[in-house]
N, C-alpha and C positions, 0 to 999 in steps of 0.2 A: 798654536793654531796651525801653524806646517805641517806639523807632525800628524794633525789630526786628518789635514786635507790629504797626505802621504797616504796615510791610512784607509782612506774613503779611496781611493783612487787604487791602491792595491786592491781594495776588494771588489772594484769594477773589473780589473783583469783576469780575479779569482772567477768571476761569473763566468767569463768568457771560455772558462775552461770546461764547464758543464754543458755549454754550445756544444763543444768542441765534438763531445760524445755523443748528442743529438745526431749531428752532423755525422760522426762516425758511423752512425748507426743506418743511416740512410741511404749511403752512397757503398755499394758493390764491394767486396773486395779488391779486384780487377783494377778496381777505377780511384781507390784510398790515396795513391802517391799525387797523381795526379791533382786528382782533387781537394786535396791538401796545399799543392801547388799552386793552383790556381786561386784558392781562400788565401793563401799567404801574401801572393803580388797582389790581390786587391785591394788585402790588409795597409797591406806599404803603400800603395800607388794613393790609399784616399788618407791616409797618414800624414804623407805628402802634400799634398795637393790643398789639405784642409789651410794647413797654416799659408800658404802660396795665394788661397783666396782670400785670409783674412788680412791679408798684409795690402792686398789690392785693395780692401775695401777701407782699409786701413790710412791709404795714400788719400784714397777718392773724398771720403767720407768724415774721418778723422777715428781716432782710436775709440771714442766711447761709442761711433757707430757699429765698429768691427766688434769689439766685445758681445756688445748686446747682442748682433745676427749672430753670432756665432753661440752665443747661450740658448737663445731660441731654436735653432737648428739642432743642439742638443736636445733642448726638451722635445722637439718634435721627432726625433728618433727615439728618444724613452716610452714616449706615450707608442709610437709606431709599434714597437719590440712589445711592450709591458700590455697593452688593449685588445692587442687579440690573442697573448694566455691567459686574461683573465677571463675571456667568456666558456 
């Protein structure tokens, strides 16, 4: 079962690399270091900060409250991402 969730989670990352080229493709020459730069700290700062809030809610609430918002918040970023390439 690890191995398989390992797997599923690797190819979440593998997505993010076909962003990446979107995103390449979008942003100037000029402006690519940059821009990169600034995707990167975002990347890390909400990385951060996800687990920082689940731990909060975690204290407040108890663990199976933090689990579940935090599951939900995922799906609501899937649907966000996946609903407007599908029209």
């Amino acid at each position: 079962v690890c191995a398989a969730l390992v797997a599923v989670s690797g190819t979440g990352f593998a997505y993010s690399l076909g962003v990446h080229r979107a995103f390449l493709d979008a942003v100037p020459p000029p402006r690519r270091g940059q821009a990169f730069s600034l995707l990167t700290t975002g990347l890390m700062t909400l990385q951060g900060l996800g687990p920082v809030g689940s731990g909060a809610v975690a204290q407040a609430a108890g663990v199976r409250w933090a689990v579940a918002l935090s599951a939900l918040a995922t799906m609501a970023c899937v649907l966000l991402v996946v609903l407007p390439r599908a029209r």
